[in-house]
Structures are given as structure tokens and as C-alpha cells.
C-alpha positions as CSV (number, residue, x, y, z in Angstrom):
1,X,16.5,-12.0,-2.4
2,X,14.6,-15.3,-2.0
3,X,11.2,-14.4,-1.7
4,X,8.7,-11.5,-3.4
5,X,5.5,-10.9,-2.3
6,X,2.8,-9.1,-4.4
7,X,-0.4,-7.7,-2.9
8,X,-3.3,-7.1,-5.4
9,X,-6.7,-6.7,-5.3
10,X,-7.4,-7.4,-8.8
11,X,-7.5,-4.1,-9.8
12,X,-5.6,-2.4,-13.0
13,X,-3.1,-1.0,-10.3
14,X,-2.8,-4.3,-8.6
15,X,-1.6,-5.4,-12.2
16,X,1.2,-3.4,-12.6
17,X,2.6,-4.3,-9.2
18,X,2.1,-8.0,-10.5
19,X,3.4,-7.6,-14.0
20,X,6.4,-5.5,-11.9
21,X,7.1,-8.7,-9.3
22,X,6.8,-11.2,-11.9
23,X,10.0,-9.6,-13.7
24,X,11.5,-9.3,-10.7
25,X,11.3,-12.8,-9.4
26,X,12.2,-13.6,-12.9
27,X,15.1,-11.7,-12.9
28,X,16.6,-13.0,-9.8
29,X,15.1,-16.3,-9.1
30,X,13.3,-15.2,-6.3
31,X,9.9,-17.2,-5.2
32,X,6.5,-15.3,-5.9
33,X,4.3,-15.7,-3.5
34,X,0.5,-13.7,-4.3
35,X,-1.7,-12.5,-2.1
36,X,-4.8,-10.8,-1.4
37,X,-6.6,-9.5,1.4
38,X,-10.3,-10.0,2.1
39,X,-11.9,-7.7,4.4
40,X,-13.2,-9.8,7.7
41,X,-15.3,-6.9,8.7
42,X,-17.8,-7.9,7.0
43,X,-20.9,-10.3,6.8
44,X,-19.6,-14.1,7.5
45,X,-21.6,-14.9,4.4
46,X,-19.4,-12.3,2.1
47,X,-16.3,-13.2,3.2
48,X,-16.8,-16.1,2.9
49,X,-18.0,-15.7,-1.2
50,X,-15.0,-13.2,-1.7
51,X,-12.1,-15.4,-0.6
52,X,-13.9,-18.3,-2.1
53,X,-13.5,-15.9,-4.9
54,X,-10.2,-14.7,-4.3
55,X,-8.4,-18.4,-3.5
56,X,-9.6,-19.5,-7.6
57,X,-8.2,-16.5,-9.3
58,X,-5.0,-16.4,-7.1
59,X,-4.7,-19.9,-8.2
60,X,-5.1,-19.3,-11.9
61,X,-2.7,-17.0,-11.7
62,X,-0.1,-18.4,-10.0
63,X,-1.2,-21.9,-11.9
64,X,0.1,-19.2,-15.4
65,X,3.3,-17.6,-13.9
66,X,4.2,-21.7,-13.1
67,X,3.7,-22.8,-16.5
68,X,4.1,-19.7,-18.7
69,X,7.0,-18.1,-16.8
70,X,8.9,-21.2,-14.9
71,X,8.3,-19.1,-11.7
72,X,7.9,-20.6,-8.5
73,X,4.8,-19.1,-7.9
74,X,2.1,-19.7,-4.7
75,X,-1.6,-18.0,-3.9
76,X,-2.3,-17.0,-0.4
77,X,-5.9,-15.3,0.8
78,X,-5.8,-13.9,4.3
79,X,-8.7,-12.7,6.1
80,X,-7.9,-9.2,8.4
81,X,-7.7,-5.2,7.8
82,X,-6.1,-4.6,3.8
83,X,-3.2,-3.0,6.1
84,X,-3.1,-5.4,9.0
85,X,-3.1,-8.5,6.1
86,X,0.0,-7.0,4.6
87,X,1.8,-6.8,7.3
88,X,0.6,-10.0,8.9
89,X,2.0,-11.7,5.3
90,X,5.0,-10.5,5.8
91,X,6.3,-11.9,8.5
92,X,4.6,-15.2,8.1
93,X,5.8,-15.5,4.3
94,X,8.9,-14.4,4.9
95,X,9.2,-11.9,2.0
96,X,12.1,-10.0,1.2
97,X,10.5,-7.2,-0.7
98,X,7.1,-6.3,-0.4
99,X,5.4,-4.9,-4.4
100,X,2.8,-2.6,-3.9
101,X,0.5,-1.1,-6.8
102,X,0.1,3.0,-6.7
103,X,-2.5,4.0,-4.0
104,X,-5.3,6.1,-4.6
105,X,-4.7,9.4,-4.1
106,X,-8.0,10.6,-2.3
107,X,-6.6,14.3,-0.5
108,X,-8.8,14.4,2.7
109,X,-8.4,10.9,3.9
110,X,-4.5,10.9,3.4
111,X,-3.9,14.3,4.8
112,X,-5.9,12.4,8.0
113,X,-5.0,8.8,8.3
114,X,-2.5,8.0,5.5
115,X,-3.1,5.6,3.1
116,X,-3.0,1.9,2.9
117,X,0.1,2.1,1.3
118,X,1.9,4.9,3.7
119,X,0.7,2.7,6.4
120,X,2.1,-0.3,5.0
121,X,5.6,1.2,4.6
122,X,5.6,2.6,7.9
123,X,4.9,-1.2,9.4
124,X,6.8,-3.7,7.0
125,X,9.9,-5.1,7.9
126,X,11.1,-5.9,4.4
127,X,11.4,-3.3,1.5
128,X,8.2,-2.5,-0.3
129,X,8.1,-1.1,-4.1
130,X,5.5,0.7,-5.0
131,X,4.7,0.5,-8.9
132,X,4.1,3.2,-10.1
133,X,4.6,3.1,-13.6
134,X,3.7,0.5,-16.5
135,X,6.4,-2.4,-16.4
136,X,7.9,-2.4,-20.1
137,X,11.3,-4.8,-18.7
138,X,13.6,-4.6,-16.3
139,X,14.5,-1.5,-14.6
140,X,17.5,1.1,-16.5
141,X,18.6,3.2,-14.3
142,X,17.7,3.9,-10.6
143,X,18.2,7.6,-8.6
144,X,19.6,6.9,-5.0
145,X,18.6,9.9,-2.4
146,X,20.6,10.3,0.4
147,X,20.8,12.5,3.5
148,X,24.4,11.1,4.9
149,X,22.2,9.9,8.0
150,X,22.8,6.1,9.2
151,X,19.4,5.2,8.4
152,X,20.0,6.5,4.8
153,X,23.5,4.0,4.8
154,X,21.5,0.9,5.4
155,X,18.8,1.7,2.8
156,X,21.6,1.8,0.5
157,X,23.6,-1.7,1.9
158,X,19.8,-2.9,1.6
159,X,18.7,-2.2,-1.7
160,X,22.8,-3.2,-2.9
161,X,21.6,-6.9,-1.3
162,X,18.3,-7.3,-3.3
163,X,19.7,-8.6,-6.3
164,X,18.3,-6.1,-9.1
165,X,20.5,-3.7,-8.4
166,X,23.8,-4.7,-9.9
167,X,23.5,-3.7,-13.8
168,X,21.8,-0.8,-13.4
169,X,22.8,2.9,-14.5
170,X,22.6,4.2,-10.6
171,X,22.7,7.8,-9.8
172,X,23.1,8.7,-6.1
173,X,22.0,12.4,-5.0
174,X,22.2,14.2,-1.8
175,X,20.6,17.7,-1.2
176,X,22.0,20.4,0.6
177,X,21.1,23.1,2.2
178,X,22.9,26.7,1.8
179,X,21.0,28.0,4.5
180,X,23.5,31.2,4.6
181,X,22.7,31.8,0.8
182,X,19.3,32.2,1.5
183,X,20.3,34.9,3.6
184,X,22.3,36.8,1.7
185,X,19.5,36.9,-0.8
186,X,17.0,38.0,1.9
187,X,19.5,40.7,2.8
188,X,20.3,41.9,-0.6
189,X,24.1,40.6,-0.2
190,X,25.8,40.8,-3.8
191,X,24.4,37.8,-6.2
192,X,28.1,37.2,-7.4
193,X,29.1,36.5,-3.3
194,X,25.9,34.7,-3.2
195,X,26.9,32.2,-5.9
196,X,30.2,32.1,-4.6
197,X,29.0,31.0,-1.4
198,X,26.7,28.4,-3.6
199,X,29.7,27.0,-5.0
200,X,31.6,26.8,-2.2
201,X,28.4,24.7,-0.2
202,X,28.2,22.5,-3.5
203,X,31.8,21.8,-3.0
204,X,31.7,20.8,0.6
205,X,28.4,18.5,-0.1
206,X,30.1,16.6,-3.2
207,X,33.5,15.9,-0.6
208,X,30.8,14.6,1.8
209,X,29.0,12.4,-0.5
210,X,32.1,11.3,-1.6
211,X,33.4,9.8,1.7
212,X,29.9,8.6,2.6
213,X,30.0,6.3,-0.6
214,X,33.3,5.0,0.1
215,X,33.0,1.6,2.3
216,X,29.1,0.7,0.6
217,X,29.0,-2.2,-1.8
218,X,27.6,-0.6,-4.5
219,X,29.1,0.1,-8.1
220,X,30.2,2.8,-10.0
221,X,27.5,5.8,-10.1
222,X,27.3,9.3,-10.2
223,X,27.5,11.1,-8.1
224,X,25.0,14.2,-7.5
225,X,24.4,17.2,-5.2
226,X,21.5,19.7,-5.4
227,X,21.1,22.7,-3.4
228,X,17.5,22.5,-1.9
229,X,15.5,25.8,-3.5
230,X,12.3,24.1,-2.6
231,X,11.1,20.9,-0.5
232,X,13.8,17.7,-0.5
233,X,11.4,15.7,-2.3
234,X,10.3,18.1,-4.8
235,X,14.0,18.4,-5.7
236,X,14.7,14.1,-6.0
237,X,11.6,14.1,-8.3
238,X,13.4,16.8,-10.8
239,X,16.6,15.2,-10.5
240,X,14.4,11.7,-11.8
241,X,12.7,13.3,-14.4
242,X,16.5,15.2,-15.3
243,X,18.4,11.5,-15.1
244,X,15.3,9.5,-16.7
245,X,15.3,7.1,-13.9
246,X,12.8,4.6,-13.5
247,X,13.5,3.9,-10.1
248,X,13.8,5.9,-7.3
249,X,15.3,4.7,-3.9
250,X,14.8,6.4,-0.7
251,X,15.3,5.4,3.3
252,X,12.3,6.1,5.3
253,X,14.3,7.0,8.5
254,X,15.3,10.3,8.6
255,X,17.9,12.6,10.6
256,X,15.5,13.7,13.3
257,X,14.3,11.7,16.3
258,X,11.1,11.8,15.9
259,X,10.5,11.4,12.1
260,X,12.4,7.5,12.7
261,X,8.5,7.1,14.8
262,X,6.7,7.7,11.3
263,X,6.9,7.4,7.7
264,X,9.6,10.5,7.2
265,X,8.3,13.7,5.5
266,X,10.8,13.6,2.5
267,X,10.0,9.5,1.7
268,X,6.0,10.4,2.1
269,X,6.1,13.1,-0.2
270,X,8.2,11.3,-3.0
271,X,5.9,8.4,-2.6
272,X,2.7,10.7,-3.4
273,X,3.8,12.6,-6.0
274,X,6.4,10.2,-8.2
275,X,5.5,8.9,-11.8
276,X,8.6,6.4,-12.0
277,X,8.7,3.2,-9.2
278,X,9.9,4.3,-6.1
279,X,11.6,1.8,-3.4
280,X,10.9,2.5,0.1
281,X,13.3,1.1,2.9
282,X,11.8,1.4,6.2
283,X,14.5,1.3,9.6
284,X,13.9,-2.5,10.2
285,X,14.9,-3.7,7.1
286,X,18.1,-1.5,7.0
């Protein structure tokens, strides 16, 4: 990883995916490169006063992370749509991972059009890491979902080549359906044949993992399976909260043909209800 790029907009959300870059570009050597998006729908007037603005506190800042933190730190304003600007930063800068603060979670316009965020995911050819959570150092342990899908292998052979990766506690999980159990249940089948059947479906999606893990670069990590009770995502967040990760990985291409067109269902959900960082690896950059 050569290059990190933040995006803030000064706020107190902005900051934590600021603090969460600047130990990341620390950590692997990585050039920081800050930037902020003015609005160019606007009055000429005020945009011009807000990235007149914008350029002198991006400077100071990266003028600090220079001198306090021996980073190799540059400011950049661009004038476009918050979402277009992102994207359009990207590609020009070059970045390798994209950090994002948490977006706002405002119901009625997600459930619509997404957020800035979601959007950003969906476009970006590099990684992006949302921060979610207050940066206290680097990260301890990171969950890795997994469907067994091909989109799913390169998110994993793309997060392995970031560079953070490497002494962390990793966890990889993959939920499985027992489709048949639910069944049984429906039908009032024995609950001892019922958890047989469990057991025997755990089995076969632990052998599964297994061989999907064999020829990816990563390091030793555990390896788990959960049987899907409720949503996918619902059960990656409970197996965070279970493993105290502070990182959670997930691909944003998914098994079905249509979901690789969009930010997939499981990845969108994580991303709007997780407390710890999650790391979202879009099909491009896999």
C-alpha cells in the first residue's frame, strides 16, 4: 500500500477517519494524501470562500502530520458532487485505500438513494474503510466474512496485500444455510434429527471453508462457521461482537448476478449497522 486517502469534511466523524489514516499511513509507510470536497453547486462567490477555506485548514493539517508524525502528508480541495469528488480523487491520486468517516444514518433518504458513503463504495476502485469507531492504536484483531464466492477470494487476496494485515488476530467466518433444518422445524421433525442434521451442515461448511483457505496468502486464523438463523449480516455482527474484533472485512460482490451491479445486500447491511471499522472491497479492486 503506497498511497491512503482520507476524505473529511471537518466534522467530528471526518476526524476519526483522519486520526484512523494517520495510523495507518504510519504504520505502513504509506503517503497521506487529504482531501475535501466542496460543493460546486453552489453560488460562484461561496465556493469560492469555502475552498479558500478548505485549501488553509487542509494545509495546516497536513503542514502537522509532516512535522509531528514524519508523514508524507499532501492537501487536495476538489470542486464536484461530495460523491462524484471521491471518486474523481481516486483515480487521479492514485489511492490504494480510500478512509471514510461513519455516514449519517438519516432512514428515509438511505432507504431511497443510498448514502454518500454506500455510493462511494459501490464506485471506488480501491478499498474504502469506513471508521466507525474511535482510533485508540492500531487494529487487534480483524473478522473475515466469506461466502466461498470468487468475488469473496479476491477481497481476501486484497486486504492480505494492504499491508495492515499481517500481525493481526484474524478470524475468518462463513455462514451457512441449513435450509432442510428449517424444515424439519416447520414440519415438527424430531429436534434431536434436527440437530443432527445441524451438525452434519456445520461439518460440511467447516471442510468447505477449509479448502477455500488453502492457496490464499493469509496467516494462521480461525476458522469459523455459523448457521444463518437470521440475516447474513446480522450474524457477522454477533460473531464481531463474540470475537471482539475491531475490524470487520467483507467483499462487496456477492454470489448472484445481479447483486455484482450494486452494493451487495449482506456488505450494505453490515456497513449500516456495525460499531467496529468495517473494510469494504468492491469487485474492481479484487
Amino acid at each position: 500500500m503506497k498511497t491512503v486517502l482520507v476524505g473529511t469534511d471537518f466534522s467530528e466523524r471526518s476526524d476519526r477517519a483522519l486520526r484512523r489514516a494517520t495510523l495507518l499511513a504510519r504504520q505502513t509507510g504509506a503517503a497521506l494524501k487529504l482531501v475535501h470536497v466542496v460543493d460546486d453547486d453552489l453560488p460562484v462567490r461561496i465556493v469560492e470562500a469555502e475552498r479558500e477555506a478548505a485549501t488553509g485548514l487542509l494545509q495546516q493539517q497536513a503542514a502537522t502530520l509532516r512535522a509531528h508524525d514524519g508523514l508524507d502528508c499532501s492537501a487536495h480541495v476538489v470542486l464536484a458532487d461530495p460523491f462524484a469528488g471521491l471518486i474523481e480523487a481516486v483515480s487521479r491520486l492514485g489511492a490504494d485505500l480510500l478512509v471514510i468517516g461513519p455516514h449519517r444514518r438519516q432512514l428515509l433518504r438511505d432507504v431511497f438513494v443510498g448514502t454518500t458513503a454506500e455510493r462511494t463504495i459501490r464506485a471506488a476502485a480501491c478499498p474504502v474503510l469506513m471508521a466507525n469507531a474511535p482510533p485508540v492504536g492500531p487494529y487487534r484483531h480483524a473478522l473475515l466474512a466469506t461466502d466461498l464466492s470468487p468475488g469473496s477470494r479476491g477481497a481476501l487476496r486484497r486486504f492480505g496485500g494492504l499491508g495492515f494485515g499481517h500481525r493481526l488476530r484474524g478470524s475468518v467466518l462463513h455462514v451457512f444455510d441449513a435450509t432442510e433444518a428449517a424444515m424439519m422445524r416447520i414440519h415438527a421433525t424430531r429436534e434431536d434429527d434436527r440437530e443432527a442434521h445441524l451438525r452434519e451442515a456445520g461439518a460440511e461448511a467447516a471442510r468447505a471453508l477449509n479448502a477455500f483457505l488453502r492457496d490464499l496468502p493469509q496467516g494462521p486464523m480461525v476458522e469459523l462457521v455459523r448457521h444463518r438463523n437470521g440475516s447474513a449480516a446480522s450474524e457477522i455482527l454477533a460473531a464481531a461482537a463474540e470475537t471482539e474484533a475491531d475490524l470487520i472485512v467483507v467483499g462487496t460482490q456477492s454470489r448472484g448476478a445481479f447483486e455484482t451491479m450494486v452494493l451487495g445486500s449482506v456488505a450494505r447491511q453490515v456497513l449500516r449497522s456495525a460499531t467496529a471499522d468495517v473494510l469494504a472491497v468492491p469487485p474492481g479492486a479484487a
